[in-house]
C-alpha positions as CSV (number, residue, x, y, z in Angstrom):
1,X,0.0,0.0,0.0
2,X,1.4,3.3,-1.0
3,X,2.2,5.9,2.1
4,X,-0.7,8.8,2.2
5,X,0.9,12.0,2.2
6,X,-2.0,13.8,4.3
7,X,-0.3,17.1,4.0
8,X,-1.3,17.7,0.2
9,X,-4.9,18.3,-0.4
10,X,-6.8,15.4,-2.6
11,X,-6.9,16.9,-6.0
12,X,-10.3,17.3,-6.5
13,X,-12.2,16.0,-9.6
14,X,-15.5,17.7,-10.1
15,X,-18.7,16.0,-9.5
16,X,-16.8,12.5,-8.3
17,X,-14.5,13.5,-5.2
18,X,-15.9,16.1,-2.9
19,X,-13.5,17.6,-0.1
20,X,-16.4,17.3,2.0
21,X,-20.4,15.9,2.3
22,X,-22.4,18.9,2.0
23,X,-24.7,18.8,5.4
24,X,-28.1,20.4,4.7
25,X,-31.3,21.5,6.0
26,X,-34.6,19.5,4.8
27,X,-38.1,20.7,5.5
28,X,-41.4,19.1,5.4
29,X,-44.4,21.2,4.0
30,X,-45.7,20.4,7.4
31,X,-46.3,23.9,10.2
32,X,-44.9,21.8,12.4
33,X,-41.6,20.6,10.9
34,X,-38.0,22.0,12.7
35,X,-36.3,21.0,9.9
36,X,-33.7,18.1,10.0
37,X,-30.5,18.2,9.5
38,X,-28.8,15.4,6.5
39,X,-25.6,14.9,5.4
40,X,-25.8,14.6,1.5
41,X,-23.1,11.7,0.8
42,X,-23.7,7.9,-0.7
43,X,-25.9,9.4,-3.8
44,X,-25.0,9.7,-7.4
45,X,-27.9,10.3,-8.4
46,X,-31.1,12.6,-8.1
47,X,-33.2,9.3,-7.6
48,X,-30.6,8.0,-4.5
49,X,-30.7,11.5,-3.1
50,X,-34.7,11.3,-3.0
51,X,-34.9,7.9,-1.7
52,X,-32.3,8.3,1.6
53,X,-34.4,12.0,2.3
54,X,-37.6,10.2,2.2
55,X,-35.8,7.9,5.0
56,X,-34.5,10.2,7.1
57,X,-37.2,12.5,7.3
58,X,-39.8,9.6,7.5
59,X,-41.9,11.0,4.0
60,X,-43.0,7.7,3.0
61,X,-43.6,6.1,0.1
62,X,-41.6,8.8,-1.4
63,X,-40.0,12.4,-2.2
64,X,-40.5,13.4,-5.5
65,X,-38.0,16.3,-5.2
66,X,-36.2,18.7,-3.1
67,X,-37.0,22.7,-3.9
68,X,-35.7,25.5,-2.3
69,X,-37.6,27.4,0.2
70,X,-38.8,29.4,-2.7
71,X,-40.1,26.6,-4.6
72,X,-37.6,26.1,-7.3
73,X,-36.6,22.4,-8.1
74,X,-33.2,21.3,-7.0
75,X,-31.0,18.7,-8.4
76,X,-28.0,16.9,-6.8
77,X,-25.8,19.3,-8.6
78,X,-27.4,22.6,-7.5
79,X,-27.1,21.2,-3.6
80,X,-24.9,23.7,-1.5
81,X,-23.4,23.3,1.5
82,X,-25.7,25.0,4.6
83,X,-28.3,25.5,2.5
84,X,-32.0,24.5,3.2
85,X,-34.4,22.4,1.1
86,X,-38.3,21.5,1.1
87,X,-38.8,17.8,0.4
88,X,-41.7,17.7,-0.9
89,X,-43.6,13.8,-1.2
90,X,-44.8,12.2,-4.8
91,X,-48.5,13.8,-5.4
92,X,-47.9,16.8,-3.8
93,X,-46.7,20.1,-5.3
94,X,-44.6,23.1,-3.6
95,X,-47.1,25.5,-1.6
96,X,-45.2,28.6,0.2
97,X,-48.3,28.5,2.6
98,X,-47.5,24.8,3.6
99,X,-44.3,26.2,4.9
100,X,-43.4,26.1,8.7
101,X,-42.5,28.9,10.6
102,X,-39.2,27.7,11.2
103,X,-38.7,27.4,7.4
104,X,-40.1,30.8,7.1
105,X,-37.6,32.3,9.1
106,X,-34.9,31.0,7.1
107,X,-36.4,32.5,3.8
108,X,-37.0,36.3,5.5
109,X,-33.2,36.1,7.0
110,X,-32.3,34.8,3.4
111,X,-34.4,38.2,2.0
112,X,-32.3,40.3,4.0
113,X,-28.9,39.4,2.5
114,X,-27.7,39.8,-0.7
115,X,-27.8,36.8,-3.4
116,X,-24.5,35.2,-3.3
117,X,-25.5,33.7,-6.7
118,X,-26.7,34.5,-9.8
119,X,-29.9,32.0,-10.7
């Protein structure tokens, strides 16, 4: 086995080695819901990344997709690192109203600074 020389970084190779598992945020369209937190690592695939959320967050039989707290649909390449997400169950569709409070909060804070990124 070859000696790992852990004071270079990994060279990083987009979309196939990331430095580190984004952890997110996940809501429920539920007024209840505190949001949980998830660690986006094991998935390849938009389908993988649907199926553990629906798991972890107990959305059974399954998430269609996860949108941002402003309802736009996210893939596994758009997911950032601290960011928040509304999973929202096959049959359903996005409502703002169906938000929680908590979730809410998130988006006014979010209002108040300025976009990092372009959409």
């Amino acid at each position: 086995a070859m000696a790992m020389n852990f004071d270079k970084k990994p060279v990083t190779k987009f979309g196939t080695q990331v430095a580190k598992a984004p952890v997110i945020t996940i809501h429920k369209l539920d007024k209840a819901d505190k949001g949980t937190r998830f660690v986006v690592k094991g998935v390849k695939t938009n389908e993988q990344l649907c199926q553990k959320v629906a798991k972890e967050v107990n959305l059974m039989p399954a998430v269609r997709g996860l949108y941002t707290l402003r309802g736009k649909k996210t893939d596994l390449n758009d997911i950032q690192d601290g960011a928040h997400y509304v999973a929202v169950p096959t049959g359903a569709t996005f409502k703002a109203e169906w938000l929680s409070p908590v979730a809410k909060k998130v988006l006014e804070e979010a209002a108040d600074q300025p976009p990092t990124l372009a959409s």
